[in-house]
N, C-alpha and C positions, 0 to 999 in steps of 0.2 A: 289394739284388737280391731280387725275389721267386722263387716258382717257375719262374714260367712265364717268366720271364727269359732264359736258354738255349736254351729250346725252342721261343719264340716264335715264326722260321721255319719250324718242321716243324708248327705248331700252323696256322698261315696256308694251309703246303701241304695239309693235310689238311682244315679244315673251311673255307678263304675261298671253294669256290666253294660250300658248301651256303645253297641258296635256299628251300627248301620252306616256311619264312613267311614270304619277303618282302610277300608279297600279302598278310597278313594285318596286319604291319605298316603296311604301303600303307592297308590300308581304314581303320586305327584311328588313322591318323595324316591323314588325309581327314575323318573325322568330330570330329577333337580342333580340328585345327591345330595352330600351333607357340608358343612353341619348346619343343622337347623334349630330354629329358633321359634318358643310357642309362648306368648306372650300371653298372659294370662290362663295359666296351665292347668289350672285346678288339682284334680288330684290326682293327674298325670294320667288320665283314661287314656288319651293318644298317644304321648309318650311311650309307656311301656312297651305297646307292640312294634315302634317303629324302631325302639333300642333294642328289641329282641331279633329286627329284621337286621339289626349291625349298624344303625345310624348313631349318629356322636350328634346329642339334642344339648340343648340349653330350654331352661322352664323358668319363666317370671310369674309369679302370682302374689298381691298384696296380702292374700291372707295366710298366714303361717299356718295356721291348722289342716288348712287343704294342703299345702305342701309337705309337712306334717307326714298326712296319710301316703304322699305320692312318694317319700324319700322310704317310708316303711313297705310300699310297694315293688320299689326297686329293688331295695336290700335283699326281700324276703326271691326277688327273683335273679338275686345277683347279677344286677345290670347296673348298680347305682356307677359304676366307674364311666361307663356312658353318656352319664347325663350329669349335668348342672344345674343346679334350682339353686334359685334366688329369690330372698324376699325384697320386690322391689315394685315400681310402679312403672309400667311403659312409657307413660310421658315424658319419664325423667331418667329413664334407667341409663347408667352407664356403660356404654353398648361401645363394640370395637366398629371400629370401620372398616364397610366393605369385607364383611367376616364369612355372613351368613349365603348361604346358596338357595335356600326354601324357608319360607318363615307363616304361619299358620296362626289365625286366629281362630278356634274351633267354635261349634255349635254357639251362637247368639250372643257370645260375651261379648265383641265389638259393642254390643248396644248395652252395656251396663254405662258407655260413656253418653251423657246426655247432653252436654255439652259442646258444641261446634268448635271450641278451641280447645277442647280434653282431645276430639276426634284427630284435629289436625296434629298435634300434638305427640300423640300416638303415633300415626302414621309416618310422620319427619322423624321418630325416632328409629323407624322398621325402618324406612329408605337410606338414612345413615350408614346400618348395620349391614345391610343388603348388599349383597354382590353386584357389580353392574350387570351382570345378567342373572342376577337372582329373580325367583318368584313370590309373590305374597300372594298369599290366599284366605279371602275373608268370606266366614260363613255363617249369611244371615236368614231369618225367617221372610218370607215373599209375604209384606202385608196389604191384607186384604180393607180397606176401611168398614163396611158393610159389615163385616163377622166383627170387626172389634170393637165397633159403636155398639153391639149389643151387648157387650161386657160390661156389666153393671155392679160387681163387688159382693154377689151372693156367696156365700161362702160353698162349697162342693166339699164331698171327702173322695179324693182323689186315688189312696192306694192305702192299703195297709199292707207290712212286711215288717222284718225282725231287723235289730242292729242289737249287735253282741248277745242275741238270746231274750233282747225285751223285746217286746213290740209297739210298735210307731205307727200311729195313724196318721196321714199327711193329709190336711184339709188345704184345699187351696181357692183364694177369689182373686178375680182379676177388676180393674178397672181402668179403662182406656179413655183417653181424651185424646180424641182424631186431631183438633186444631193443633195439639203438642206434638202430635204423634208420638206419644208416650201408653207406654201400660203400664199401672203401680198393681205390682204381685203382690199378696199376702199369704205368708207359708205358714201354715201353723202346723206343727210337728208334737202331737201328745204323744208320750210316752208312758207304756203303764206297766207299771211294777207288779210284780207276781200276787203283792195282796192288793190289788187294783187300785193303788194312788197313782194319779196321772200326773206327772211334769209336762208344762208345755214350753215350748220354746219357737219364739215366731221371727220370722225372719219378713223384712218390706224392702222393697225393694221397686224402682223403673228402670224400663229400659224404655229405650229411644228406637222409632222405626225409623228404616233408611228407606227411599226409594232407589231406582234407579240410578234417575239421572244426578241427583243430590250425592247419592255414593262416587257416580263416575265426577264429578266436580269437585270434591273433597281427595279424591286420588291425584286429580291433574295438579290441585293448587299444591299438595306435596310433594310432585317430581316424579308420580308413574304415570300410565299407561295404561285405563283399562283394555286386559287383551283379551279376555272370552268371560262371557257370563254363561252361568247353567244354573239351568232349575232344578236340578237333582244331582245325587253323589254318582246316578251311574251316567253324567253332562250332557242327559237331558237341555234341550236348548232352552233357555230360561222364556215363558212366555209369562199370560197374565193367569193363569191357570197352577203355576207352578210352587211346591210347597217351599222351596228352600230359592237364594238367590246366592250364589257362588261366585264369588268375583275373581277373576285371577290377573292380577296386575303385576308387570314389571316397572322398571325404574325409566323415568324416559332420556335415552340419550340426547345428548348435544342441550 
């Protein structure tokens, strides 16, 4: 059982309806084709729409409950013949060669790896699988040091909302250490039963920032090519201003 194992439904209710890059998805999966590959897929948020646009996906994620959700997604929208999900880990996944034509890492999962040799790791297994003129596209958070040094681990109640008819308060602290360039999240997820017993259920977690040039160095020593960076999903030119860092790397020939 991984982390996100128990939390997988409050992780569904909280982020499955955010949309704000499907479009960007859409256009880079319009200019690839298929078939594509989403390597730590969760519960299949981007999947779904790009199987509904007619793309043929494959979905890797370590936590079976997220996938879980994502296979009871498909089903319920009859698309599951589409897609592929595997419980598997990208460093090591048994990947074809030269298969994929677009391969996507969504919203900040890249930095669940914290590790410089889980990163490269990961990446030699996408370039493997990658078409020689396939695209990868990795999407990270643009971090700021200033805003993250003042994360100090106070705990915030962040959102309340309903899963299956209870209701789930989500309290969340962060804490950063700029020398690691790491943030350790704290998710605590209380849930309360109709005669108000609260189950809690916490989830911890870091993830690792990348800057720029440490990402373009990390692409080169695995065989791409950074070819455009954007600061946002509508490619926005990435500056130091920018919320998001969008990398879009091919494979390097010769």
């Amino acid at each position: 059982m991984t982390l996100y194992d128990p939390i997988a439904p409050y992780y569904e209710a909280d982020f499955g309806d955010y949309n704000a890059d499907i479009h960007f998805y859409s256009e880079m999966a319009r200019r690839t084709g298929g078939p594509i590959l989403a390597p730590m897929c969760g519960t299949g948020r981007v999947l779904l729409p790009l199987a509904e646009q007619g793309y043929t996906l494959t979905g890797i994620d370590l936590s079976e409950g997220m996938l879980t959700i994502a296979r009871e997604k498909l089903n319920a929208a009859g698309l599951a013949e589409r897609v592929a999900l595997f419980h598997s880990d990208i460093r090591s996944a048994d990947l074809p060669t030269n298969h994929f034509a677009f391969a996507f890492v969504a919203i900040n999962s890249f930095m669940h790896l914290e590790r410089v040799k889980d990163q490269l790791a990961a990446l030699e297994r996408i370039h493997h699988t990658l078409q020689p003129d396939g695209v990868l596209v990795l999407d990270l958070f643009n971090p700021d040091p200033l805003r993250l040094a003042q994360e100090d681990g106070r705990l915030v109640l962040e959102r309340v909302y309903e899963v299956e008819g209870r209701q789930v308060q989500k309290l969340v602290a962060s804490e950063s250490d700029v020398a690691a360039q790491t943030s350790t999240m704290t998710y605590l997820f209380d849930e309360v039963a109709a005669n108000g017993q609260v189950t809690r259920r916490t989830l911890r977690f870091t993830l690792r920032w990348l800057y720029r040039y440490e990402l373009e160095h990390l692409l080169h020593r695995t065989g791409f090519v950074l070819r455009a960076l954007y600061g946002s999903y509508d490619l926005d030119e990435y500056c130091t201003e920018s919320d998001r860092m969008l990398a879009l790397a091919v494979p390097r020939r010769g």
